[in-house]
VMD Tcl script that draws the C-alpha trace (Angstrom):
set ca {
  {-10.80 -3.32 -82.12}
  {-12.04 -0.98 -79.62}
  {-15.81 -0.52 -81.15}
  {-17.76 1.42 -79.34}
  {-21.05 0.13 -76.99}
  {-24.16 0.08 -78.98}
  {-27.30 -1.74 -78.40}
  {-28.72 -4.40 -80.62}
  {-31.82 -4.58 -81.01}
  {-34.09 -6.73 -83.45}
  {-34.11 -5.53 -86.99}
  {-37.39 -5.69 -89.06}
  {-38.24 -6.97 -92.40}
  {-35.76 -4.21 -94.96}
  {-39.18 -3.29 -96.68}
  {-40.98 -2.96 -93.85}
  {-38.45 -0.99 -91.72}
  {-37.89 0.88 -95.22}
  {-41.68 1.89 -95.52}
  {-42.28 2.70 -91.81}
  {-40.13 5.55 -92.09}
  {-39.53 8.56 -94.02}
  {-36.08 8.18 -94.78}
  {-34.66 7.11 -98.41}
  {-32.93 4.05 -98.74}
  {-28.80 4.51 -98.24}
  {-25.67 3.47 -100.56}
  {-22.71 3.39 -98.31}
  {-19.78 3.91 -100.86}
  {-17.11 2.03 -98.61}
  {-16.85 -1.01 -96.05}
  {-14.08 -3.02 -95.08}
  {-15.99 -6.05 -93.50}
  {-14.56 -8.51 -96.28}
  {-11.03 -8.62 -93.96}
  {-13.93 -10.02 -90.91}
  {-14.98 -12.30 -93.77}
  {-12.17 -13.56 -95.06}
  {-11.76 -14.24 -90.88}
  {-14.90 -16.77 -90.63}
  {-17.18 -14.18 -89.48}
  {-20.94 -14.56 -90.38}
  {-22.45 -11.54 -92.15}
  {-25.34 -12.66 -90.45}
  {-24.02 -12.07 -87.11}
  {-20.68 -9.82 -86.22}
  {-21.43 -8.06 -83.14}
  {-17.43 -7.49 -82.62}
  {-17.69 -5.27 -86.22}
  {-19.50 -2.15 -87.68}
  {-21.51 -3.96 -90.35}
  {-23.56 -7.32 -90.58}
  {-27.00 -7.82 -91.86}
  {-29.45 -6.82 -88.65}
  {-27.82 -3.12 -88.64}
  {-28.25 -3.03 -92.34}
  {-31.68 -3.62 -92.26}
  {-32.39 -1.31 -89.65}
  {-30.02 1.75 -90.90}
  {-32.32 1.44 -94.17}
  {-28.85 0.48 -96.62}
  {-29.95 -0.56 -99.41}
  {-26.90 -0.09 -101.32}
  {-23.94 -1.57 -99.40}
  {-20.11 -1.51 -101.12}
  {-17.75 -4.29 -99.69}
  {-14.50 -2.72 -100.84}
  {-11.67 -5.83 -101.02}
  {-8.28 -3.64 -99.13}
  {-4.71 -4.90 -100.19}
  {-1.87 -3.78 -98.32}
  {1.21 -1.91 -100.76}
  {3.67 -4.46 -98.78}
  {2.05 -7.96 -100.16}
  {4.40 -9.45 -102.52}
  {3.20 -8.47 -106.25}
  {3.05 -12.00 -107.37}
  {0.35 -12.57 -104.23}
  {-1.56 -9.60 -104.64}
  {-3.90 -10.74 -107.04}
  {-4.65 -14.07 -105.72}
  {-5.81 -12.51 -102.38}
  {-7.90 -10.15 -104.11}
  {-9.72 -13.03 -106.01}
  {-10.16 -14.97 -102.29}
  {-11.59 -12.02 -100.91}
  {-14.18 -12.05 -104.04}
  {-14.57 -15.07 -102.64}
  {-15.41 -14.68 -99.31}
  {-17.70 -11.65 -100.13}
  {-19.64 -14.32 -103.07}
  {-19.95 -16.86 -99.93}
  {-21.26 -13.88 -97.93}
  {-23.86 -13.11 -99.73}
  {-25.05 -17.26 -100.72}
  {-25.27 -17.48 -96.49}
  {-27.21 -13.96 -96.28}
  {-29.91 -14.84 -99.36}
  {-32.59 -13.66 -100.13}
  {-31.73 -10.36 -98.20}
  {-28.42 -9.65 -99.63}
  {-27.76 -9.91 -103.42}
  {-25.32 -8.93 -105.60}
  {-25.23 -6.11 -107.93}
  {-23.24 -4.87 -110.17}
  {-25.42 -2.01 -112.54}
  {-27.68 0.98 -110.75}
  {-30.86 -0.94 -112.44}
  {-30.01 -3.78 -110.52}
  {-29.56 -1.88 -107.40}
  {-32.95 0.26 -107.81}
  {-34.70 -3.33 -108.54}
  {-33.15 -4.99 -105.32}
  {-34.20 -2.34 -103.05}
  {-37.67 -2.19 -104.69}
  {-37.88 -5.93 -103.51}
  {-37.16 -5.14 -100.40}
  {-33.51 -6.54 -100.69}
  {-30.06 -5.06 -99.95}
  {-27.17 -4.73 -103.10}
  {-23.66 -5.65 -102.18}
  {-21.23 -4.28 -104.47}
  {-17.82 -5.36 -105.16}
  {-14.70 -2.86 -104.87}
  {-11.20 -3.13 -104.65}
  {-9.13 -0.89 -102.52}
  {-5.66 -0.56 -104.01}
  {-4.40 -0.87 -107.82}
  {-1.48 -2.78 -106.20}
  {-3.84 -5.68 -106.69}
  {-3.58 -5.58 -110.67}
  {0.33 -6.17 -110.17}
  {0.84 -3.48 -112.94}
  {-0.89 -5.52 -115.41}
  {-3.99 -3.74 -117.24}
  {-4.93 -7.60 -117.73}
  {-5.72 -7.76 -114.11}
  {-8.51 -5.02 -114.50}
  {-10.44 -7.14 -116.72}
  {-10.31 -10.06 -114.41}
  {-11.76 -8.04 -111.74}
  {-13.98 -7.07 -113.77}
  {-15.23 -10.18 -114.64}
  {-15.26 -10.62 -110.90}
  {-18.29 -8.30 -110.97}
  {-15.92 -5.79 -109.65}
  {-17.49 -1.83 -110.20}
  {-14.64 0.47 -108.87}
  {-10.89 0.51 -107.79}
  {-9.19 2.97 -104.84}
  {-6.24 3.69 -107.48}
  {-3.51 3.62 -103.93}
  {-3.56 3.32 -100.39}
  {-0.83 3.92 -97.91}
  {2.09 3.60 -99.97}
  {3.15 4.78 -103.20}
  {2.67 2.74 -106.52}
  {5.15 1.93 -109.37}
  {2.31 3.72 -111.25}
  {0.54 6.00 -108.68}
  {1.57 8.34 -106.25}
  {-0.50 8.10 -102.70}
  {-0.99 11.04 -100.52}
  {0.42 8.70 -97.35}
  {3.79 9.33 -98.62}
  {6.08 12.33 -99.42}
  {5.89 12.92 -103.18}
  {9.12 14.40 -105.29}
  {8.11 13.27 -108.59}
  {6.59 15.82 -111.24}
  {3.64 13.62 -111.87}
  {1.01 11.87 -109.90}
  {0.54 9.20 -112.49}
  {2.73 7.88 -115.06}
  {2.18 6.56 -118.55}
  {0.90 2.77 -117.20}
  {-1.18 4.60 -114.82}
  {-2.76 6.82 -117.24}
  {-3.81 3.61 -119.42}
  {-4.86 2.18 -115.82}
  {-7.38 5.42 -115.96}
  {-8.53 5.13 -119.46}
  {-8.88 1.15 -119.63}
  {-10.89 1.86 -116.01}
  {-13.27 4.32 -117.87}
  {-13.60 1.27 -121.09}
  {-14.49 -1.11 -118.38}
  {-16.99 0.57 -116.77}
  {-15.26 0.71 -113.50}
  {-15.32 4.01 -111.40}
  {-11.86 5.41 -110.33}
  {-11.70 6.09 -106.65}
  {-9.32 8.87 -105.55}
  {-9.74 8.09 -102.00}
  {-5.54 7.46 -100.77}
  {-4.16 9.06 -103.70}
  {-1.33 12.43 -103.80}
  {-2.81 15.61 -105.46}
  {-0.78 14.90 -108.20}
  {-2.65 11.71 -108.92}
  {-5.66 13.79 -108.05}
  {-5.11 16.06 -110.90}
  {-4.30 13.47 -113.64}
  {-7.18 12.06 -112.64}
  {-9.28 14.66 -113.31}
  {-7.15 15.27 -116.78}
  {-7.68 11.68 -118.34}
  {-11.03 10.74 -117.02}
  {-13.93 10.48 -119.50}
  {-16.24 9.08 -116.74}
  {-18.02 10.68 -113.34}
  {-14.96 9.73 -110.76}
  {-15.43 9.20 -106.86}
  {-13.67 9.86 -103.58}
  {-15.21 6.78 -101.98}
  {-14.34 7.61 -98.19}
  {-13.12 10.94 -97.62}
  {-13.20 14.46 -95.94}
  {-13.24 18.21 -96.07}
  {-9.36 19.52 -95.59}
  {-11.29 22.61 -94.88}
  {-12.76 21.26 -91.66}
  {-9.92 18.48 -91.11}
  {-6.75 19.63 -92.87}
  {-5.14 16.42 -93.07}
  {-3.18 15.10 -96.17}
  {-6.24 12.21 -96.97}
  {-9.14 14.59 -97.11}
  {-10.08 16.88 -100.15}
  {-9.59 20.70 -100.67}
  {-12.02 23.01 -101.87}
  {-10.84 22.84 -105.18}
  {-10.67 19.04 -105.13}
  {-13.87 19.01 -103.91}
  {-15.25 21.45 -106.99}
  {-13.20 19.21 -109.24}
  {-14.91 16.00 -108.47}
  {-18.52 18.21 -108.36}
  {-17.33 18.92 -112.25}
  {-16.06 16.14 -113.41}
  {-20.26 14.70 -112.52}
  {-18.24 12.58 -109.30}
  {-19.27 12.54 -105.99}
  {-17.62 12.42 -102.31}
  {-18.39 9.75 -99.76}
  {-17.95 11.48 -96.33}
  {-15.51 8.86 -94.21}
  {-16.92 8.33 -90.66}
  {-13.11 8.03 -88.63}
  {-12.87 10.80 -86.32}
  {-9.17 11.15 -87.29}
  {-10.65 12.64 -90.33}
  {-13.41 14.97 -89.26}
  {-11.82 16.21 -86.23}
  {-8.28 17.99 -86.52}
  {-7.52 17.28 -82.69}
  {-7.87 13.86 -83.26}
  {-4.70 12.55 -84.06}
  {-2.89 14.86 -82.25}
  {-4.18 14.21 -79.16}
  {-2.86 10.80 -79.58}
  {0.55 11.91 -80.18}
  {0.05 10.54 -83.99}
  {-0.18 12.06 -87.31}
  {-2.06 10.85 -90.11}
  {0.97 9.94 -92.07}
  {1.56 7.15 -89.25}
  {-1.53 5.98 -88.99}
  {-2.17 4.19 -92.79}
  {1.21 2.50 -92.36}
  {0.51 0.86 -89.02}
  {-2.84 -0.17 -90.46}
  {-1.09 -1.94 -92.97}
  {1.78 -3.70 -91.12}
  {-1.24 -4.64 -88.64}
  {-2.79 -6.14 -91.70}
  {0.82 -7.64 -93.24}
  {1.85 -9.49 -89.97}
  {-1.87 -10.70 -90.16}
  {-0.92 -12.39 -93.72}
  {2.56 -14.26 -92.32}
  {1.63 -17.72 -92.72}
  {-2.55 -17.56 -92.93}
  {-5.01 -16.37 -95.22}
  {-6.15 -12.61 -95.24}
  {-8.72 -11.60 -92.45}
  {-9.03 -10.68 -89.19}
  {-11.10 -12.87 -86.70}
  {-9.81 -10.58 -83.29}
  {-8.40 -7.33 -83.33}
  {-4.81 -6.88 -84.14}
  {-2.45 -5.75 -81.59}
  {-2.85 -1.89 -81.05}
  {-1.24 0.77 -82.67}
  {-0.50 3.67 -80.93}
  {-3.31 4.96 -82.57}
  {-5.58 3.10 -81.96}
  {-5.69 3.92 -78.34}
  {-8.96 5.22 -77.42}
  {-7.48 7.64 -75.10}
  {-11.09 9.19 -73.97}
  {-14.04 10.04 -76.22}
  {-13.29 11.48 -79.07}
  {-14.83 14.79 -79.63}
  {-16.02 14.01 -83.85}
  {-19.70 13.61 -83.25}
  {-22.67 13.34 -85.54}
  {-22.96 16.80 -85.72}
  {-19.46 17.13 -87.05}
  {-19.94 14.41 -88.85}
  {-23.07 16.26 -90.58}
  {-20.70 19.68 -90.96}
  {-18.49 17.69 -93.61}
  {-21.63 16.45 -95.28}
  {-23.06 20.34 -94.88}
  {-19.94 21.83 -96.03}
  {-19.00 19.63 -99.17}
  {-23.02 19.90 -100.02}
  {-22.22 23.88 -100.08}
  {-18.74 23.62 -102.37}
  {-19.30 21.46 -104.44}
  {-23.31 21.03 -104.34}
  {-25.80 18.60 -102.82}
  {-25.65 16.51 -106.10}
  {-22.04 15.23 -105.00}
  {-21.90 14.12 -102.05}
  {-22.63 10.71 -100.11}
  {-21.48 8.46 -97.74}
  {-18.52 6.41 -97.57}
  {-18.53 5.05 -93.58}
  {-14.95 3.05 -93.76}
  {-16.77 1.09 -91.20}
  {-14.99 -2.12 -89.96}
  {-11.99 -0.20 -91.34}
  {-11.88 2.50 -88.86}
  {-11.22 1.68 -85.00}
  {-13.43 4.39 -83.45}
  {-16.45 5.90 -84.78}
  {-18.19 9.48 -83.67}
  {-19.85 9.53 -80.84}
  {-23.58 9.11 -81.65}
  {-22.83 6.55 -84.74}
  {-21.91 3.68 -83.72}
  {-22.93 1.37 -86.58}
  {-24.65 1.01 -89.69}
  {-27.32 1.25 -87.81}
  {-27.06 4.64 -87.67}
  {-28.17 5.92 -90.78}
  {-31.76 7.28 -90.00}
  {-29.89 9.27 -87.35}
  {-27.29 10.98 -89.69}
  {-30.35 11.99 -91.83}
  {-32.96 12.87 -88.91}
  {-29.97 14.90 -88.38}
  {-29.50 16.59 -91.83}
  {-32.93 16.90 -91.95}
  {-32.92 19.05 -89.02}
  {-29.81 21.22 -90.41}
  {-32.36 22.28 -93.35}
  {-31.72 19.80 -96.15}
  {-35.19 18.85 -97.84}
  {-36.71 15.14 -98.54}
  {-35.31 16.01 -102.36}
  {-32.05 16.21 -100.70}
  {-31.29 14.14 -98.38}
  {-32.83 10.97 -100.90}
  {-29.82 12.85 -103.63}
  {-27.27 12.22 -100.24}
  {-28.60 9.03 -99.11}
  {-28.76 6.92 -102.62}
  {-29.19 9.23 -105.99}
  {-25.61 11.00 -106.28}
  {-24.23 7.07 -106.15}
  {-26.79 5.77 -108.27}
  {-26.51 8.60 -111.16}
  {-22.48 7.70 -111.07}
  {-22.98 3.95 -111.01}
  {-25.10 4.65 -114.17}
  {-22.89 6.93 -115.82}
  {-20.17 4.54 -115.73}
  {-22.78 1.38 -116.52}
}
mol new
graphics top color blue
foreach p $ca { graphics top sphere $p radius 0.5 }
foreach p [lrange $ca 0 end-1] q [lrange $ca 1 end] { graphics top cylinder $p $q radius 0.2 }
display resetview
């Protein structure tokens, strides 16, 4: 993938880099870094990637979650079988990263693991196609130490409709994936609305007991694309006691983006996932090199999404729907460009220097940086 330069330096010590600056501690709602896993990379070590344990450390996460993605396409009776050797992999991550990384699967646990000085990896699961329409499947993941599930992706569901396909139907979810919603909220896993239609979107917010999330997403108002949230969406999650995690891929921020690359976002999601399908033909799940490019994925230039437009979704989905709902959700190692000024999870300090500057208080940016995921984890505890 075409990552951008950055410099690696030396991280200290978590606790020490984590009381040598002002900044809180950071939950980063959304990483796809299991796929580099699942590979042979070392968490320890990915230089090629967005994520590994040095730019942890120094971007201050102390909350990171390793979200397993499924592509739509993967044959149903595979789909959950991949999920459970992604668990895997992520399990196996964090034995070769110990005692700095440690599972977690409650906020208690997370709030005691930073307090040690430790980072919490969380498990998601990025697409229900991985239950293979079977609310059995749930509590296996579950099991799995699994906390929340992106309800689609790309493609529409049997049971779900995804906003990465036209929609005709009169509902977003139908009666399995309403009992997907409720046995979710029994479970104490936190439904995701990142991917899904607006129809889905509103069921969602109908049948929901518990705080729901939109792990990785944007403002339509800033980026009117069909994968980021509208105003009301936005006030609907802030309501429902949810919260937003801002996604870092210019594509989303910047409404140029895509169209300078003579792409719409509609394309993009489905060349991700036959990238990520003829990655599957014949070997296990996980990327060690990039996959051929997509049209795309051609740099094509700088883009023009910085950090401060990166902060303007934060700013503006602070002002809609109020600071106590909103977060971030990077995508990183999902996304094949980042904005210019955040490279990696390094980068962290810099987003909130940055905030910090825009006007948003200590009280604030700590509700941005780790409380508004914490209070949710909780809720659904």
């Amino acid at each position: 993938m075409p990552w951008p330069d950055q410099v690696r330096q030396p991280a200290p010590p978590f606790a020490a880099g984590a009381s040598a600056r002002r900044w809180p501690p950071v939950a980063d709602l959304h990483c796809d870094t299991v796929r580099a896993l699942r590979g042979g990379v070392d968490l320890r070590d990915h230089p090629e990637g967005q994520v590994d344990l040095p730019r942890l450390q120094l971007g201050g996460v102390g909350l990171q979650v390793f979200a397993c993605y499924l592509p739509s396409g993967l044959a149903r009776d595979r789909a959950l079988a991949e999920t459970t050797q992604m668990l895997d992999a992520l399990d196996d991550a964090c034995e070769r990263c110990a005692p700095d990384i440690v599972k977690v699967e409650t906020a208690d646990q997370a709030e005691a693991a930073v307090e040690r000085g430790l980072i919490g990896m969380l498990l998601a699961v990025e697409n229900g196609h991985a239950i293979d329409s079977d609310l059995r499947n749930l509590g296996t993941l579950r099991r799995r130490g699994v906390r929340s599930l992106t309800l689609t992706h790309a493609r529409h569901l049997p049971w779900a409709a995804s906003s990465g396909e036209p929609w005709a139907g009169s509902a977003g979810l139908d009666p399995f994936g309403a009992e997907v919603v409720r046995e979710m909220n029994a479970l104490g896993m936190i439904v995701d609305v990142s991917h899904v239609h607006a129809r889905t979107f509103d069921d969602v917010r109908r049948l929901s007991r518990k705080p729901f999330i939109a792990s990785h997403s944007c403002a339509a108002a800033l980026c009117p694309v069909e994968r980021n949230l509208t105003d009301d969406q936005l006030r609907a999650i802030a309501g429902a006691g949810g919260v937003v995690g801002v996604n870092f891929f210019p594509g989303f921020l910047d409404p140029g983006y895509l169209a300078s690359r003579g792409a719409d976002v509609g394309e993009m999601p489905a060349e991700r996932e036959r990238s990520v399908l003829g990655d599957l033909e014949g070997r296990p799940l996980g990327l060690t090199r990039p996959p051929p490019r997509a049209p795309w994925r051609e740099p094509g230039g700088t883009p023009r999404a910085d950090l401060d437009l990166l902060v303007s979704h934060i700013e503006h989905i602070a002002r809609v729907a109020g600071e106590d709902h909103v977060a971030f959700g990077s995508d990183f190692d999902g996304i094949p460009q980042t904005p210019r000024g955040v490279p990696d999870c390094s980068a962290f300090p810099r987003i909130l220097a940055r905030l910090s500057e825009r006007g948003f208080g200590d009280a604030s940016l700590r509700k941005i940086a780790w409380g508004n995921f914490l209070r949710v984890l909780r809720a659904n505890d």
